[in-house]
N, C-alpha and C positions, 0 to 999 in steps of 0.2 A: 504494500500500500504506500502511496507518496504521503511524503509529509504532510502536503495543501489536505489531503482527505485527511490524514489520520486528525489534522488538529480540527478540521471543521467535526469529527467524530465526536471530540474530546471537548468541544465549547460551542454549548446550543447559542444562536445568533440570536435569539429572541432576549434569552438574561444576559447577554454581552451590551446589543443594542440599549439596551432597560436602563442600562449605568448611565447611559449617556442621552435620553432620552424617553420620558414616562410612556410605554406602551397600553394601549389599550385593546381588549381582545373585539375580533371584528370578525363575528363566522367562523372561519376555521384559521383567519390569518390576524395578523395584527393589525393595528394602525397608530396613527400619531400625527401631532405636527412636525413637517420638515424640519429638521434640525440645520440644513444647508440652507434655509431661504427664509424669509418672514412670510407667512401664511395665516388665517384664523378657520380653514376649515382643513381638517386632517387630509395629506395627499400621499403621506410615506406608508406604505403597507408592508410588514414583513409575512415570509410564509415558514412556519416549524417544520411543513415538511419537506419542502425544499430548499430549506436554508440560506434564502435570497432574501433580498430586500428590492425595493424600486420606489421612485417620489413619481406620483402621476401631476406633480406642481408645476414648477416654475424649471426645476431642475431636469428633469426629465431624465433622469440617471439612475441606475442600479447597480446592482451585483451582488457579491457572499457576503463574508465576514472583511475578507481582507481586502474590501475596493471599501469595504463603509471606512476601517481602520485607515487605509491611506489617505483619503475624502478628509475624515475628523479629525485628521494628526496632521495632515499637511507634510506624507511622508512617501519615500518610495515600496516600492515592496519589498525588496532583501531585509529593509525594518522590522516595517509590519509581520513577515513570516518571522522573524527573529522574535520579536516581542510578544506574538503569539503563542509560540513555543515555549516561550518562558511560563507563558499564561496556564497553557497546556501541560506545559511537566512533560514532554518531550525534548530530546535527544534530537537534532535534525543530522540525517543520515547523511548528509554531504555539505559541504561547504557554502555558504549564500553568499552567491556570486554577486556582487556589489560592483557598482558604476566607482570611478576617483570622483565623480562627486559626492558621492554615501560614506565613502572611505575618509576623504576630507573634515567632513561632518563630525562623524563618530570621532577624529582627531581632535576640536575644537570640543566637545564635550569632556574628552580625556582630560586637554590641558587645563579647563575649567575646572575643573573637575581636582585636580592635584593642585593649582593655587588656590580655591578656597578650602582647603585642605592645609594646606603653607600659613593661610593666614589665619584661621581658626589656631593653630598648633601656636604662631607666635602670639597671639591676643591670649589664652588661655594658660598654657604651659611655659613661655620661652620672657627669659628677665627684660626684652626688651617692649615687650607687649604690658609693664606696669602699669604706664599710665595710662593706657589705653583703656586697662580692668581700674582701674579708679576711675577717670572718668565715668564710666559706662554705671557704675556702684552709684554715683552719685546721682545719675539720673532714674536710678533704680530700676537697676538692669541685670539680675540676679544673674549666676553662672551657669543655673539650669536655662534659664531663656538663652541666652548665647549660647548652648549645645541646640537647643533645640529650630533655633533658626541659621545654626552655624554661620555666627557671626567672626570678623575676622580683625586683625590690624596689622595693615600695609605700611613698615615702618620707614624711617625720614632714610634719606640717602637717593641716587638716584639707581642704583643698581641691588636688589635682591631678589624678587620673584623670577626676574630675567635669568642669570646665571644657573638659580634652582633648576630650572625649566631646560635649561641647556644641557646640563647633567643629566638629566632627567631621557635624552637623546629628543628634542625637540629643534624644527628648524627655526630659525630666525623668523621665517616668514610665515610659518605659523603662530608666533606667537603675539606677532605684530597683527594676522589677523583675528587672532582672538582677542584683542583691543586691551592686552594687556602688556605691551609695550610699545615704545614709541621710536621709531629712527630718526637722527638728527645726527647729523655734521659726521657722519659717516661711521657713528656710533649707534648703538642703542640703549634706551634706559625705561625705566618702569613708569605705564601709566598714572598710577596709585603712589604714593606719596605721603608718610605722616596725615595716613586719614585710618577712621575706622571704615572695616570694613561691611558691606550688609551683600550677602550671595542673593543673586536672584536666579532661581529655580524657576523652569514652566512646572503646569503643575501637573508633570509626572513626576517631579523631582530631578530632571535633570536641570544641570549646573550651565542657563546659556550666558550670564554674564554677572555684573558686580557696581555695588553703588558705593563711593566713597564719601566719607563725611571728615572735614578737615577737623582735626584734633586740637589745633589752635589756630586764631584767625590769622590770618595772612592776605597779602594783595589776589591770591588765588579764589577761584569762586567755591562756595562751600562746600557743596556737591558737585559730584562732578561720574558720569555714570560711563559703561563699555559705549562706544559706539555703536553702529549698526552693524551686524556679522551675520555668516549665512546662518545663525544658529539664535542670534540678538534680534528681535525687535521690541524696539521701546510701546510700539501702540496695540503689541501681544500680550502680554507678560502682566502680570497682576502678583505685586509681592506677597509671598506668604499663602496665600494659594494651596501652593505643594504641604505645606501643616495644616491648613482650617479646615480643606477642602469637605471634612466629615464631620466636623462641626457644621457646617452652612447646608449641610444637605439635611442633617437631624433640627438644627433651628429652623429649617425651610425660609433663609431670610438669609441676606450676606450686610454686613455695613462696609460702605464704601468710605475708606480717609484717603488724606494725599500721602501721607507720609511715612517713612517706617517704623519711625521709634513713637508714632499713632497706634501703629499694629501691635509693637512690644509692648508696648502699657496696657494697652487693652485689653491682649493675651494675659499678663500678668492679673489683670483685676478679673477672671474668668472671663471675657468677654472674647470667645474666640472663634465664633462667626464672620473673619473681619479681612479684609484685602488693601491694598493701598494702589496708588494710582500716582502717576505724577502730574500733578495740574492738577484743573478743576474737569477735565473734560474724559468722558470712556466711550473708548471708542467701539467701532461696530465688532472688530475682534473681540474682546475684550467683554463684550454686552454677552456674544453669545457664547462665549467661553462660560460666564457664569451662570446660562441658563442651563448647562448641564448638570449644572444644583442645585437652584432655586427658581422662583418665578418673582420673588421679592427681595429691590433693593430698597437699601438705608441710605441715605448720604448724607457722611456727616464730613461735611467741608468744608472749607473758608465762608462762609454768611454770605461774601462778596460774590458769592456762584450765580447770586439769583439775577444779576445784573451782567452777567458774562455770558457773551453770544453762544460760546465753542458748548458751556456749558447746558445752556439750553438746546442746545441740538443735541446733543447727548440724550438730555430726557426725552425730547421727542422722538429720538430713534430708541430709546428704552420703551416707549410707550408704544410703538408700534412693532416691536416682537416682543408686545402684549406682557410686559413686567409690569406689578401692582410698585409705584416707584413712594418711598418715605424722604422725610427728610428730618433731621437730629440736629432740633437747635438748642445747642449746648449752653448750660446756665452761669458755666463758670471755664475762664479759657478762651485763647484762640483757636485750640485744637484738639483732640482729644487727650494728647498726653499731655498737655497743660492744665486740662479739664479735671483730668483722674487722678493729678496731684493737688490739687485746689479740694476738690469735691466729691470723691467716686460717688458717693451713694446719688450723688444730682444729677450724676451723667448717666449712669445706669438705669434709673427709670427717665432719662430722657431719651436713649436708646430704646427703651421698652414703651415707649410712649410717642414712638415720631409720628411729625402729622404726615397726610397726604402731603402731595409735592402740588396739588393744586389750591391746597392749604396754604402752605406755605409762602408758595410763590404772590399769589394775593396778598397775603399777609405783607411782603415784605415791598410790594410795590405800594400800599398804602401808603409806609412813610417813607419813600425816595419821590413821590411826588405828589404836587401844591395843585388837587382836583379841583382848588374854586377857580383857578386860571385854564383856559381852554385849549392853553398847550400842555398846558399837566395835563388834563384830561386824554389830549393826544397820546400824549410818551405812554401814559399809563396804559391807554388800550390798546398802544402798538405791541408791549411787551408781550402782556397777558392772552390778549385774545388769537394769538396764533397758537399757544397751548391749548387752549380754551377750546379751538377747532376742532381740535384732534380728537376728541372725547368721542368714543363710541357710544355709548351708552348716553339716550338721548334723559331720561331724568336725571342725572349726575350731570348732563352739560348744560341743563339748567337748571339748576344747583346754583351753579355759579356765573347762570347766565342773570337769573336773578340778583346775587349778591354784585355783580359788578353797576349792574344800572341801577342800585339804589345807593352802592356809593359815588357813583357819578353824576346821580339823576336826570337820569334820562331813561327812556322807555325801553322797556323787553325789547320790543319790535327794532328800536333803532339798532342795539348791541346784536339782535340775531342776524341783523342786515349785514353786519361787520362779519360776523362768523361767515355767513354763508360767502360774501367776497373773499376773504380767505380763504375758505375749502375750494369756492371755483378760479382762485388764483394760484392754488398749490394742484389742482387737478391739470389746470390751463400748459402747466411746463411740460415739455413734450419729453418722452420716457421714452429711451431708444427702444424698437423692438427685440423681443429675446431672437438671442441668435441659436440658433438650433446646434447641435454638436453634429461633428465627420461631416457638415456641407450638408446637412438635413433639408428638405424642402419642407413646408407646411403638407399637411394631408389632405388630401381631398376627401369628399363623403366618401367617394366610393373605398377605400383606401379606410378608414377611420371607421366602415361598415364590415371591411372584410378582418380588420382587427378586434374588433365587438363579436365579429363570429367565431375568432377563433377563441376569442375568453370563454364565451357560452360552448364551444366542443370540449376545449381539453380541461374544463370545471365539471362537465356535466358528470353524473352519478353514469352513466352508459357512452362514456365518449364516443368510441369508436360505431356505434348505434345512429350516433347522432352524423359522423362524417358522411356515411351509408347514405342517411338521406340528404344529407348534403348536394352528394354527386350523383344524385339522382333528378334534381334540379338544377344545381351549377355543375359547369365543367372545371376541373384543378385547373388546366390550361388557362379560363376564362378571368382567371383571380390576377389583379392589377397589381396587387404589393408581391412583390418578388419573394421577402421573406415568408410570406405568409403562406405564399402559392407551396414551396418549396418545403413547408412544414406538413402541408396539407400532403405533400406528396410520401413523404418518408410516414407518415402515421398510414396514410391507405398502402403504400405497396409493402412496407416492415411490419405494420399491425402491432408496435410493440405493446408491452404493458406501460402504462404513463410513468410508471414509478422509475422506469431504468429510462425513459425516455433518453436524457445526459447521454447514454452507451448508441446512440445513433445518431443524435442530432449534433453536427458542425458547430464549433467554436462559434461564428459570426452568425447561427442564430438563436444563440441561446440569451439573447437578451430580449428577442421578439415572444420567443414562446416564454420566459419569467414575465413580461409585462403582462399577455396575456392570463397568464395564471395566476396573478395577483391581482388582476382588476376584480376592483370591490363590487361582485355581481349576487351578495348575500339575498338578498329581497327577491333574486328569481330563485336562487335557489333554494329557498325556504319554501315556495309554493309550484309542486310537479308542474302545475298545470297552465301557470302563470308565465313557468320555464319556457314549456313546450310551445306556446302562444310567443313570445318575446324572438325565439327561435325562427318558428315559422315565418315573424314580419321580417325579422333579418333579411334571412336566404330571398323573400319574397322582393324586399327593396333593391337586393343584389340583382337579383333576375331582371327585375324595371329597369335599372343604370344601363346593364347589360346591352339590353333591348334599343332601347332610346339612340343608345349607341352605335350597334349596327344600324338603325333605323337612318340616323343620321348619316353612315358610311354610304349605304343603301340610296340615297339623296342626291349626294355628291356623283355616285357613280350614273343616276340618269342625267341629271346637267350633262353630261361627258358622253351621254346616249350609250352606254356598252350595253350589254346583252339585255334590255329593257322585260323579256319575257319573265329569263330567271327573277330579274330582280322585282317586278310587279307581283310574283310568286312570293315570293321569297316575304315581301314588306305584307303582302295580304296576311302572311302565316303570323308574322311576330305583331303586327295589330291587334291580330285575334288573341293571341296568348298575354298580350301587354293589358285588355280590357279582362279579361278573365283575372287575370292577375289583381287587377284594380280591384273588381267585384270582390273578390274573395278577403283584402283587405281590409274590407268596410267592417 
């Protein structure tokens, strides 16, 4: 048996998918919202028995276990088999042949990997890391939290992690791309410098890059973080993450801060549902990274957010892959770990007490502007009411459609007038068309008719029954989608059992026949007879296209005058069967 089988044997797709996405049972298959696109009606459907998955959305994509794992990790495949296997508790029987791009990759994780490793060892255990562990003590930063977020210190000099690293048999050039040193004047010397260190892990726990925080002030800037590497991105990465992430799934809520030593204090006071961010702003990575945990964020952030464009387009795109969004306005403090020293107990039911963000935001446009002057009035309903649009729920949007026009005073109707210009000003901007994957055309009926019959043959309780009368009606030949024809053809002339189907059907069409077997066709199949009627209109509308069609070649051929008898025969026969065909569909 190959590895790819033995590990889809050894980890059902359905509780794999489930970690990353709440399944819900649908028939005999599953279903969900997209986890690749924003949607509000479920389009991803997995099947237990056939171990696929497919998005009927936006995405229009399937496959196993290891296209969803490459898809959700943003990974190749020699990974994902790799990672699987670990998952699996298999052995892989041969070597995973890996691209120098993979190879590259897993190099820059290594090096990561061994300097925050270096700098953990100096902050903790090595005499030059003193004051780095005093510092850290004073801001009440216990030795257990710096094991557990493996915290580091990058000491003064301009050469130590470099040299390590070089021992270590590392290139120059890799170490420069992993943003942890710097070439200059035909030397090289270390990014990091007399700061403490903070590792940033994605949140599998690997090590992609490092935040430094300067140990005493200096002309240098205080932080100062990895650049961008094939393995760094700054608008991915959410710190601390790889520790809460099973906190934030059991409090079904995550708080969002900007800062790290936000996250350590808050962790320290139990509060350890919690992530950081740099800025005020999260981005769309980032949003749905965390819906693989939660459906609710907190944001407890600089006050100053409510007034910040980047920030409010963040809520807006939190609000449309459908997060219930809080906001944590702190009673003591700039920030959380300022807060939790001043106050914990105040911050803690203010955590446990955040308002809405439509709360909020209200709230705090009230007093950034002077409503009795009628450009206040403006500012104020230019901020508010593009949030305010968004609102699905039409009694929650006026909720607040009420509260803004009695503090404005002016009427319902004038503020709905505003909304509805916005929603038809934000509908008005032209949304490129989805591009279709491999140069896909759009489907015609006929084509989108012959794909509907193949979900209703190979779902049905009697498949091959059903082909029978299929091609008793249609000819295989007569069928316009290639894949389909061609599917049609190996199930009548092999007659397999559906279960080994995989064992005859070609690589390039096994994604036509999983869509078809995955389309959500529960409601026929719940009633025989319902089925068999749904069936019958199918094959029937196929037979009409058909018709119409020759009809129409048939047309073109007398214009041309060719053999006028045959074809006057020919058009009298298929009239007659095209009106019969009619009758019978009434």
């Amino acid at each position: 048996m190959k590895d790819t089988d033995l590990i889809k044997q050894k980890i059902d797709i359905v509780e794999f998918i489930n970690e990353y996405v709440p399944l819900k049972k649908a028939g005999r298959n599953f279903q969900a919202l997209c986890p690749f696109h924003s949607e509000k009606t479920p389009s991803f459907n997995v099947s237990p028995d056939r171990q696929i998955w497919h998005c009927f959305g936006a995405c229009n994509e399937g496959g196993d276990i290891f296209t969803f794992l490459m898809k959700r990790e943003n990974i190749e495949f020699p990974e994902a088999l790799r990672e699987l296997a670990l998952r699996a508790g298999i052995e892989l029987s041969s070597p995973v042949e890996q691209d120098e791009r993979l190879k590259h990759i897993d190099r820059l994780y290594e090096i990561n990997h061994l300097a925050s490793e270096y700098y953990h060892y100096l902050l903790t255990k090595h005499a030059s890391g003193s004051r780095a562990r005093e510092y850290l003590r004073k801001r009440n930063v216990p030795e257990k939290l710096m094991n557990t977020f493996m915290l580091g210190y990058a000491p003064d000099g301009w050469r130590n992690v470099y040299p390590y690293l070089k021992k270590k048999r590392y290139a120059d050039e890799e170490i420069v791309m992993a943003g942890l040193a710097i070439k200059g004047d035909g030397n090289y010397y270390d990014r990091f410098r007399g700061r403490i260190i903070f590792t940033l892990a994605d949140h599998r726990g690997k090590i992609a890059g490092f935040s430094g925080r300067l140990l005493k002030e200096s002309g240098e800037a205080k932080y100062i973080n990895t650049p961008e590497t094939p393995v760094y991105h700054k608008g991915s990465l959410l710190y601390g993450l790889n520790v809460t992430r099973d906190a934030i799934r059991k409090a079904e809520s995550v708080i969002v801060c900007e800062g790290e030593f936000d996250v350590l204090s808050s962790y320290r006071e139990g509060i350890s549902n919690i992530v950081a961010i740099k800025g005020t702003a999260l981005t769309e990575e980032q949003l749905r990274l965390l819906k693989r945990f939660t459906n609710e964020i907190r944001l407890a952030l600089d006050m100053d957010f409510a007034g910040d464009q980047a920030a409010r387009r963040s809520i807006a795109l939190a609000d449309e892959l459908d997060f219930t969004i809080r906001v944590v306005e702190l009673p003591e403090g700039k920030d959380l770990d300022e807060g939790l020293i001043v106050n914990p107990t105040a911050v803690k039911q203010a955590v446990n007490h955040a308002a809405s963000v439509y709360d909020f935001m209200l709230h705090s446009a009230r007093k950034r502007y002077d409503v009795t002057d009628p450009y206040g009035k403006k500012m104020f309903a230019r901020e508010v009411l593009p949030l305010f649009a968004r609102i699905i729920n039409p009694i929650v949007q006026h909720h607040y459609v009420k509260q803004v026009a009695e503090f404005l005073s002016v009427s319902e109707a004038s503020i709905l007038a505003e909304i509805e210009k916005e929603t038809k000003r934000r509908s008005s901007i032209p949304v490129p068309p989805r591009q279709l994957s491999n140069g896909e055309q759009p489907l015609t009926r006929q084509e989108r008719l012959e794909q509907h019959l193949l979900a209703l043959i190979v779902q049905a309780r009697n498949p091959h029954e059903y082909l029978k009368r299929t091609i008793q009606t249609l000819t295989i030949d007569s069928i316009s989608s290639k894949p389909v024809r061609r599917i049609f053809m190996i199930l009548h002339e092999k007659m397999p059992d559906l279960k080994l189907i995989d064992h005859v059907l070609p690589t390039e069409l096994t994604d036509t026949y999983n869509r078809a077997y995955l389309k959500d066709i529960r409601t026929l199949l719940a009633d025989e007879q319902i089925f068999d009627k749904e069936f019958l209109q199918t094959v029937r509308e196929l037979r009409k296209l058909q018709i119409k069609q020759r009809i129409s070649e048939i047309g073109k051929g007398m214009k041309k005058k060719e053999d006028l008898s045959v074809l006057n025969s020919e058009f009298g026969k298929l009239s007659e069967e095209l009106k019969k065909i009619s009758q019978r569909s009434k």
